[in-house]
Structure formats: structure tokens, C-alpha cells
N, C-alpha and C positions, 0 to 999 in steps of 0.2 A: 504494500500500500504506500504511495508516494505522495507529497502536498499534488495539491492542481495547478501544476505547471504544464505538463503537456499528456495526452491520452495516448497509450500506448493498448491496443487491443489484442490480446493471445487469447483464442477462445479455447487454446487445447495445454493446458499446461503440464506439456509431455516432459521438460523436466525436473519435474518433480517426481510420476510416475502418476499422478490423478488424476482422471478424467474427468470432465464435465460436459452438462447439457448444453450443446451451442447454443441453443434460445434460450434458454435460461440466461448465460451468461450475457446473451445480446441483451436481453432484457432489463437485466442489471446495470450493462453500463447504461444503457437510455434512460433507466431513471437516475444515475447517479450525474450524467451530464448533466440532464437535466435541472438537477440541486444546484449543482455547482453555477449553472445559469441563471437561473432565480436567484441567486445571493451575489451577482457580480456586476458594478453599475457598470455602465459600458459608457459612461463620462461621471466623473467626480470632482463635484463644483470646490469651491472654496469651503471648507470646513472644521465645527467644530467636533470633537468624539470625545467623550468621558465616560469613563469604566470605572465605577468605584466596585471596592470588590471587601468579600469577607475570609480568612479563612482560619479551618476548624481544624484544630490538633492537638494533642495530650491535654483535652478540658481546658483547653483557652482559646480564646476568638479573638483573630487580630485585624483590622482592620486598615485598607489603603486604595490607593486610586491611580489611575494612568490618563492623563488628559494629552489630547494632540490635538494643534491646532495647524491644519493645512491651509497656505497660500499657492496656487497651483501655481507651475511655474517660476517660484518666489522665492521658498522655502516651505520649514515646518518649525514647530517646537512644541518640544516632549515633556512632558514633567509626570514623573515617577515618586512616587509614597508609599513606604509601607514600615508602621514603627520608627523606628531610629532613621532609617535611612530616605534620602532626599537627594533626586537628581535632578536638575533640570537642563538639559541640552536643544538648545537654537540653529538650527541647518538654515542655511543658505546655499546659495552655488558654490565658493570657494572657499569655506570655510566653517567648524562648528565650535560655538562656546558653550563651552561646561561650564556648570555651578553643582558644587555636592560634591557628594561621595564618589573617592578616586576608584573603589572597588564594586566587581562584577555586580549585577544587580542580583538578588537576593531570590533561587530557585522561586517563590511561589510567586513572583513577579514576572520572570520568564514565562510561566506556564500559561500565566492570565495572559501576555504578548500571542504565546503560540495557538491559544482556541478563539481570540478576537479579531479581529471582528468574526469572522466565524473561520472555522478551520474546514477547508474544503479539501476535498482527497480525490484520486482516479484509482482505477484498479492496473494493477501491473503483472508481469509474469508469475509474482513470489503470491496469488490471488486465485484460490480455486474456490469459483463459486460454486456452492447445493444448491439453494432455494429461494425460492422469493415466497413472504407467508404475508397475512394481512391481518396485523391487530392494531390496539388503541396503545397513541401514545399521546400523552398531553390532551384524553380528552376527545381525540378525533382519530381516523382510521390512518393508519400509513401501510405503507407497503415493505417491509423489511428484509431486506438482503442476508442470509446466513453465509459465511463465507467463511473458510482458512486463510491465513498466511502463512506460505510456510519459507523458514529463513534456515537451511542446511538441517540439524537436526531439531529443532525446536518449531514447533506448529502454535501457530494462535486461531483459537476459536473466537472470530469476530460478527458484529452484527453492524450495518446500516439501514437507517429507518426511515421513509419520506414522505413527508407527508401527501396524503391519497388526493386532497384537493386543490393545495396550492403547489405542490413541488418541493416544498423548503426542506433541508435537511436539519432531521429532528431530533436523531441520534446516533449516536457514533461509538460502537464497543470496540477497540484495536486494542488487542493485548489487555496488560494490566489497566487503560484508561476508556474511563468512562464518559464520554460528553453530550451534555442535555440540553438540546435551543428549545425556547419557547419565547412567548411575548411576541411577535414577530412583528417588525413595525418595515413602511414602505422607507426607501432613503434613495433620491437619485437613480431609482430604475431599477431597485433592489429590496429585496425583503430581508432585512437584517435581525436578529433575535438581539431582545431588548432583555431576556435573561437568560443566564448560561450557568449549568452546573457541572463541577468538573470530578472527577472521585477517581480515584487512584488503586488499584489492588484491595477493590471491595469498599472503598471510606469515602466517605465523600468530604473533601479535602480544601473546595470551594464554591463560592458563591458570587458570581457577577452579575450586577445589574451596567448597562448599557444604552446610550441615549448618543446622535448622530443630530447636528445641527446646522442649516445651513447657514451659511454667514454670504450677506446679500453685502454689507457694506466692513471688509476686512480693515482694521487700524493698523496702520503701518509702525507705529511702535509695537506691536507686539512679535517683530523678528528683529528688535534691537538688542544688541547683545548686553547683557546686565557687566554694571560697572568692573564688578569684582570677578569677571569669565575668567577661564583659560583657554584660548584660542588655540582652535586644532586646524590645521590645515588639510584641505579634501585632496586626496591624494589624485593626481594626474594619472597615473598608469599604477596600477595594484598587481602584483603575485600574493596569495594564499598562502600560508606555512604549508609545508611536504613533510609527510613523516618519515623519519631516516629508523627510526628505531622506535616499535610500539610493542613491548612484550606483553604478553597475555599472563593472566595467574596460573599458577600450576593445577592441571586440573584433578578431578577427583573419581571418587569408584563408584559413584552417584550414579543415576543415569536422568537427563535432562541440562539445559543450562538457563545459567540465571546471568541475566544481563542486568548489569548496574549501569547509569546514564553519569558521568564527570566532566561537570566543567570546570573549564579555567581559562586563562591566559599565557600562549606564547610569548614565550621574552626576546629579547634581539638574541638571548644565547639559546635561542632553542628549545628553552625548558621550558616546564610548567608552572606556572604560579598563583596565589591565590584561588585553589582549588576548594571546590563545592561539591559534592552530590545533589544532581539533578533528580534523577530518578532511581529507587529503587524497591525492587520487589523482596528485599532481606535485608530490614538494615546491620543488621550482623556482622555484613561482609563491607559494610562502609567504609569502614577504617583500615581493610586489605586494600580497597579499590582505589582508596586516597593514596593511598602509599605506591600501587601498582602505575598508577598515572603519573607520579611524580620520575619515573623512570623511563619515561619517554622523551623520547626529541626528534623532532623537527629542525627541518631548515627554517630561519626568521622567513616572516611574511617581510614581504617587500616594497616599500610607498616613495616613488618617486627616484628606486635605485638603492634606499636607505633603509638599513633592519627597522621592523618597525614593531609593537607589541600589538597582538590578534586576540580576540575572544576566541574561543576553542569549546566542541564539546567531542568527549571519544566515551566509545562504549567497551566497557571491560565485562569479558565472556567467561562467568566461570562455570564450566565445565564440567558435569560431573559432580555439581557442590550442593 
């Protein structure tokens, strides 16, 4: 399963070795375009977006928000919340100022970025569809896609759900994450969910509310970069870090694997730093997988010719655990 960036159609995914319904799977991808169409404005005026959001973990409820204000053409700026931490970054064409925290944004922050505005998906070869069934979700009938993923030895039993009358995509099971649109409001040529619930390996983990605003008459101060910024320059020509060295943890006499999600940052030397767990299905092995990612290296990303430092996320496979 890949974001919706481009459709890739395999109706027979011979390698894997499972077969599937060709119309079945025609079927599926037609409603899943389809979703993905109903949530896509095909022009995005000037705008405002805010996401305040809650989220639930060991008996405490923490609250934050992610506000963007687009100038098409112009710029944007981001302002990021949650607890302690406070970022606000201003893009224009050649150039971004920061205020806040020098350090990665904080996993449940990421998560709220990666299902908003809404998380739209295609099917891809690692995608064997069974069945398409028809129940109620939110209230109304959808049509719900049952389907595998399967990634070398580890298979995920996933579900997508659409809704029967408008299109919109309703629900989303991939793996350990669970993702819930409802509220659905029109924005620019699109049906955007005005609430989003996100749950992780069975818990539900967060709580987004979502509102999309147009702005008829944009104030040109608000892409002025605040007094106390640090100015970042938008790189001309960009290389990615390469990875020279990514060992895996030693595996086990288990049978299955458990994928842990680590971020961090590449440094000009290559290495890892200020490293996170993003995702994981064991927090047990968190403080293996911290350790195991610190033992990687990359070539520096490269801005302008010059090492430069990258956000980074790698996944650690263990095996067997």
C-alpha cells in the first residue's frame, strides 16, 4: 500500500504466490480512485487549515494544534503545538524562518501531519485483494475492501471502507493503524473530514478535529518573518542522504517480524541524531531499536554542494522477536 502518488495496477499478484478475483480487484481500485478523487481539490485557493488535536496515553490527555496558512504562489507558515514544544516556520520562495524548538517534532505531531488532511492510499503489487463486503460505518452504508499486504515474510490483514453515497474514504485498517474520517465538510472541490480518529495496535491514541478556511483577502504580514527567526536558506539543487551502512538487529527463533518505525536526523557526518521512536508494535524493543539506528550511516544529504542535516525515518526489522 503506497501514499497517492501514482496508480500502479497488478490484478494478479503472482509474486507473492496469491491469487485474486480480476473484478474484484478492478473493483476495488474504482472505488479507491475514486476516494482519492472526492478528497482532492483540483485548485487550492489561498488558505487557512487548523487541526487542533487530543491525544490519549498512560491516563493522560494532552492537548495541541497545527495551523497553516497558504499564500498560493507566495509562501506558507506552519505553527506547530503540543505541551512544551512550539515551532513556528514561514516558507517563502528562497528562504524559511524558524522560531522554537531546534529539535524533530515530537512522534504524535508527525502522525497528526501524516493522516491530515486526509491520508489517501492506491493499491500496489505488495496488495492482494479478497472482497469487497457492505456495512455501516459512521452511520451510513460503505463498501469495504478486505485486503492483504504482504511485505516478504510478514502479511497484514487490512481493511478500506467508502462511503456507499458520496465516495469519501471512511476508513483505513493498514497494519497496526487504524484511521477514522467523519464530519465530512465540502472545501474547494473536495470533501475533507472535519474529524479524524487515529489508534495504533488496538488504542486509540488520537483525536483530530479539522476546519479548512478560505481566505478571500490574504494580509501580507502574515509571511513576515518574526524578528527573532533563524533564517534557513531553500536549497537550489538537493541530494537525499544514501545509506552506506544500515545493520538490522540480530534476529530471533520466533517466527514473525516486528517492525519498529525511528526517526531522527542525519548529520553532515553521516550519523544519526536526536533519535525518536515513531512507531511501534513492542515497546520493549524500543531501546534495542534506539541503539540499533544509532549504528547507521549515510552519506550527508547535500544543499547547494554542502553536507547539510536531513530529517530521516528507517524501519528496524526484528526478526524472529
Amino acid at each position: 500500500m503506497k501514499l497517492a502518488l501514482a496508480a500502479l495496477a497488478v490484478l494478479i499478484a503472482t509474486r507473492t504466490g496469491f491469487a485474486q478475483d480480476v473484478k474484484v480487484r478492478e473493483q476495488a481500485e474504482r472505488l479507491l480512485e475514486r476516494a482519492n478523487a472526492v478528497s482532492s481539490s483540483p485548485h487550492l485557493p489561498d488558505l487557512e487549515r487548523i487541526d487542533t488535536f487530543r491525544v490519549f496515553g498512560d491516563g493522560d490527555v494532552k492537548e495541541g494544534s497545527f495551523t497553516r496558512v497558504v499564500v498560493q504562489g507566495t509562501g506558507r507558515r506552519d505553527e506547530y503545538t503540543y505541551g512544551d514544544y512550539h515551532l513556528l516556520n514561514v516558507w517563502t520562495q528562497k528562504q524559511v524562518a524558524v522560531v522554537g524548538s531546534p529539535h524533530l517534532l515530537p512522534p504524535e505531531l508527525v502522525n497528526v501531519l501524516r493522516v491530515t488532511p486526509i491520508w489517501l492510499v492506491h493499491f500496489d503489487s505488495e496488495d492482494v485483494v479478497h472482497a469487497i463486503t457492505d456495512r455501516t460505518v459512521n452511520g451510513s452504508t460503505a463498501h469495504c475492501i478486505v485486503f492483504d499486504t504482504v511485505k516478504g515474510e510478514r502479511t497484514d490483514n487490512n481493511e478500506l471502507c467508502v462511503d456507499a453515497a458520496n465516495g469519501s474514504l471512511v476508513l483505513e485498517k493498514l497494519g497496526g493503524e487504524l484511521i477514522e474520517n467523519s464530519e465530512f465538510f465540502p472545501f474547494a472541490g473536495a470533501l475533507m473530514p472535519g474529524r479524524i480518529s487515529y489508534s495504533f495496535a488496538g488504542e486509540r491514541t488520537i483525536e483530530i478535529t479539522q476546519t479548512m478556511t478560505l481566505l478571500t483577502d490574504a494580509d501580507a504580514n502574515v509571511l513576515v518573518a518574526p524578528e527573532n527567526a533563524r533564517m534557513h536558506k531553500i536549497c537550489t539543487t538537493y541530494r537525499r542522504p544514501f545509506g552506506v551502512s544500515m545493520p538490522q538487529p540480530k534476529p530471533g527463533n520466533g517466527g514473525g517480524t516486528t517492525d519498529i518505525v525511528v526517526r531522527g536526523s542525519v548529520g553532515v557526518d553521516g550519523k544519526l541524531f536526536d533519535l525518536a521512536v515513531q512507531n511501534s508494535e513492542r515497546p520493549e524493543l524500543n531501546a534495542e531499536a534506539l541503539a540499533q539506528a544509532k549504528q547507521w550511516i549515510f552519506t550527508p544529504a547535500m544543499c547547494d554542494g554542502r553536507a547539510d542535516i536531513h530529517e530521516a525515518s528507517i524501519t528496524l526489522h526484528f526478526q524472529g522477536r
